[in-house]
TORBAPA-696077 format. One record per atom (N, C-alpha, C): x, y, z; residue number from 1; residue in three letters; atom name. Coordinates in steps of 0.05 Angstrom, whole numbers. Layout:
N
        u        v        w   num   residuo   atomo
        X        Y        Z   NUM       ALA      CA
...
This chain:
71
        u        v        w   num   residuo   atomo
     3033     1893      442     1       UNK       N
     3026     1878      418     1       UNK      CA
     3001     1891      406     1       UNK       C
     2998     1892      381     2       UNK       N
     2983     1909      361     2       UNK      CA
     2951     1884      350     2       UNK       C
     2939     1890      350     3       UNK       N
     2914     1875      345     3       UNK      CA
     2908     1878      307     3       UNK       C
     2924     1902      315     4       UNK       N
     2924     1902      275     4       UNK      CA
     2929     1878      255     4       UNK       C
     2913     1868      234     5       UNK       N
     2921     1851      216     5       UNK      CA
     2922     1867      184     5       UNK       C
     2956     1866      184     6       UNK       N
     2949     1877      155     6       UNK      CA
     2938     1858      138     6       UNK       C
     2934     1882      115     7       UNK       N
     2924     1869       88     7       UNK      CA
     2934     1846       79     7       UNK       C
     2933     1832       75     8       UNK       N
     2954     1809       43     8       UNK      CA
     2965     1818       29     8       UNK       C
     2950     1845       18     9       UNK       N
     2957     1849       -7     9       UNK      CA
     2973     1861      -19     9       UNK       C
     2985     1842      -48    10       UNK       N
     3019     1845      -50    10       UNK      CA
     3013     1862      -80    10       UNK       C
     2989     1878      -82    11       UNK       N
     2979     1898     -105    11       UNK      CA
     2992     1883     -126    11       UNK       C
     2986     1856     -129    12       UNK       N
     2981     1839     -161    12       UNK      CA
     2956     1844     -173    12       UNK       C
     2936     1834     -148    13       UNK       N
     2912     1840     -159    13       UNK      CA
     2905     1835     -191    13       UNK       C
     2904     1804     -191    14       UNK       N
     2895     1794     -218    14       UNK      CA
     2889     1770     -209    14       UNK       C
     2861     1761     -229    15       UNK       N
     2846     1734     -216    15       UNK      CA
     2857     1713     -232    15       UNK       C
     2861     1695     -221    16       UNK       N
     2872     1662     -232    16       UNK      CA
     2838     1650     -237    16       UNK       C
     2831     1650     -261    17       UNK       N
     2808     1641     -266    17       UNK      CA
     2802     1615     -259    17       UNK       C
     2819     1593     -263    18       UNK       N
     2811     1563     -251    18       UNK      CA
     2804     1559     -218    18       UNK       C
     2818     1583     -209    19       UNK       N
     2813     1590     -174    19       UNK      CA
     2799     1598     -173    19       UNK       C
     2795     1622     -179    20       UNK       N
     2786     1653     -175    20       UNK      CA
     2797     1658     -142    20       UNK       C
     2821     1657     -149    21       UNK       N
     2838     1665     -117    21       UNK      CA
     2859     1684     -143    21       UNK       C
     2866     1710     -124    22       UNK       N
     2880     1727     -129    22       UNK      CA
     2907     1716     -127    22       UNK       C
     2922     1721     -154    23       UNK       N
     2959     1711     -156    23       UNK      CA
     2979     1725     -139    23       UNK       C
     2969     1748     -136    24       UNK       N
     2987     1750     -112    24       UNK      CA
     2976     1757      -77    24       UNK       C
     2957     1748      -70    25       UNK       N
     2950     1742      -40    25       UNK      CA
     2931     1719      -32    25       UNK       C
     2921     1706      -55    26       UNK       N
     2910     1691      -59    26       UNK      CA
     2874     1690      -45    26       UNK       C
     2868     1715      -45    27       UNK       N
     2842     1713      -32    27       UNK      CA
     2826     1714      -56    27       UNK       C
     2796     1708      -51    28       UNK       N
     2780     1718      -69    28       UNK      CA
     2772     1740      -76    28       UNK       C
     2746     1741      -87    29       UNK       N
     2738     1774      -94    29       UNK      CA
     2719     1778      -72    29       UNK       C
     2710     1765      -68    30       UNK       N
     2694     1771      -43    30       UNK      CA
     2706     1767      -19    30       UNK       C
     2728     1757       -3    31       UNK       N
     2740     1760        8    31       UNK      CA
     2772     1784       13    31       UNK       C
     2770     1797      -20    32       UNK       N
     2784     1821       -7    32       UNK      CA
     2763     1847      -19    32       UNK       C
     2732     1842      -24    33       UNK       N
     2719     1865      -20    33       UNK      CA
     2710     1863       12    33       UNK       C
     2714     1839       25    34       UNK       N
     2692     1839       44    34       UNK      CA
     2722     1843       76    34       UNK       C
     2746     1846       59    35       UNK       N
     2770     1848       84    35       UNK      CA
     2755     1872      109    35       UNK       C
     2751     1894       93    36       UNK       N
     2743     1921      112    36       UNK      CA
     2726     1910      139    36       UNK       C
     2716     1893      139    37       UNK       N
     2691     1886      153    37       UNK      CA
     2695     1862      169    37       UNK       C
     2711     1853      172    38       UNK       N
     2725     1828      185    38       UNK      CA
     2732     1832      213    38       UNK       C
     2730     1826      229    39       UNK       N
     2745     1828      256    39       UNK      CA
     2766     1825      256    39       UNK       C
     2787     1827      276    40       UNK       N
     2811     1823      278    40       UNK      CA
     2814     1783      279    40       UNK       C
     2795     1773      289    41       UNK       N
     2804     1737      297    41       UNK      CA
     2790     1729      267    41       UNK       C
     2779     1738      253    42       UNK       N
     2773     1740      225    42       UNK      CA
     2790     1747      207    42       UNK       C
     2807     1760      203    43       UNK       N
     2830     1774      188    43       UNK      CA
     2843     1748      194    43       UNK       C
     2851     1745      219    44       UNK       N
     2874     1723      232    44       UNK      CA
     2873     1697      221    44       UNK       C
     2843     1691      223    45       UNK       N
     2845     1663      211    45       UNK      CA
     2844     1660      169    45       UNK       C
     2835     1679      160    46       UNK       N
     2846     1680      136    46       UNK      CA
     2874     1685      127    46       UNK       C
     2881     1703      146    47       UNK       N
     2909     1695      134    47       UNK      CA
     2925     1670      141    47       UNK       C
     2916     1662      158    48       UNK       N
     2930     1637      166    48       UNK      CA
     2919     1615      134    48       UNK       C
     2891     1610      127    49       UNK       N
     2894     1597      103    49       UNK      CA
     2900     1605       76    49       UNK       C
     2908     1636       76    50       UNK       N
     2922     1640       58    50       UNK      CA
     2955     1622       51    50       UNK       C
     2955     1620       79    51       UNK       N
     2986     1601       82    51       UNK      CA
     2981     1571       68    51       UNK       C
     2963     1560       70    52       UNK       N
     2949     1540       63    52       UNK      CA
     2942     1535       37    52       UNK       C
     2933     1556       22    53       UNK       N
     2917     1564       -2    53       UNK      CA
     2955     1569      -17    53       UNK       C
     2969     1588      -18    54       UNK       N
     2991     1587      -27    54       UNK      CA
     3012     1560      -34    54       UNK       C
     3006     1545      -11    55       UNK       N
     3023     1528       -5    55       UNK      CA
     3004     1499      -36    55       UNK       C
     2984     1501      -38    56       UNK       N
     2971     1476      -51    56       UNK      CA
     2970     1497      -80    56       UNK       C
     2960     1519      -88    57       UNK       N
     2957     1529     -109    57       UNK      CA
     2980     1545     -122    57       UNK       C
     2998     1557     -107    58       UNK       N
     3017     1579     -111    58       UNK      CA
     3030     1570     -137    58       UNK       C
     3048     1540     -137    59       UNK       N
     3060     1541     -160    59       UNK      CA
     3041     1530     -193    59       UNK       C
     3012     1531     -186    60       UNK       N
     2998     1523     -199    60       UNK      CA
     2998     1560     -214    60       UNK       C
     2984     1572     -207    61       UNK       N
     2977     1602     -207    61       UNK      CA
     3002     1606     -220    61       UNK       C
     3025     1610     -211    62       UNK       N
     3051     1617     -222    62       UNK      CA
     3054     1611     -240    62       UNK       C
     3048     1580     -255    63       UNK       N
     3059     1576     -279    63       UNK      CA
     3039     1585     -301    63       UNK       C
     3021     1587     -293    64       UNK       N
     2998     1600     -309    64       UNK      CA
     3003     1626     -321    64       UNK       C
     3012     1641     -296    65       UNK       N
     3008     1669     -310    65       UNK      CA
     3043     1679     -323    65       UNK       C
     3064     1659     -306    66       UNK       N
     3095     1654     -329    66       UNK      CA
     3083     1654     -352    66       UNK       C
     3067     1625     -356    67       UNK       N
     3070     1617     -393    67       UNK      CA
     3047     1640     -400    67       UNK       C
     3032     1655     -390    68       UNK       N
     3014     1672     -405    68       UNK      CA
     3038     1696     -407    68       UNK       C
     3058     1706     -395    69       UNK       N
     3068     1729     -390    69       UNK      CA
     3094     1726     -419    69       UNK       C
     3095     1702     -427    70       UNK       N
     3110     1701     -446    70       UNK      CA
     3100     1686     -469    70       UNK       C
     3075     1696     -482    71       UNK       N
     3062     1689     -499    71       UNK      CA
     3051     1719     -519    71       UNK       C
């Protein structure tokens, strides 16, 4: 077993301003400048509330940038 934690990131990379959590991995800006520098049980537990953060904001974020994407 691999200690590696990949990235999140699903290269959306655009900020949901009412969050400021990224639409597609949902981290912040300071949390995916500050990814490099994380430990591995650090990586682990953010992504775990990424699961968390998706699950309460995701279809909020989504509809936002739908009705902006067809405006």
């Amino acid at each position: 077993m691999t200690d590696e934690v990949s990235s999140p990131c699903t290269s959306v990379c655009v900020i949901d301003p009412p969050t400021g959590l990224c639409a597609g991995c949902y981290r912040t800006l300071d949390e995916i400048a500050g990814w490099i520098g994380l430990s591995t049980e650090e990586r682990r537990a953010l992504v775990a509330e990424l699961t968390h953060r998706r699950a309460r904001y995701g279809e909020a974020i989504a509809s936002r940038w739908t009705s902006d994407a067809q405006r």
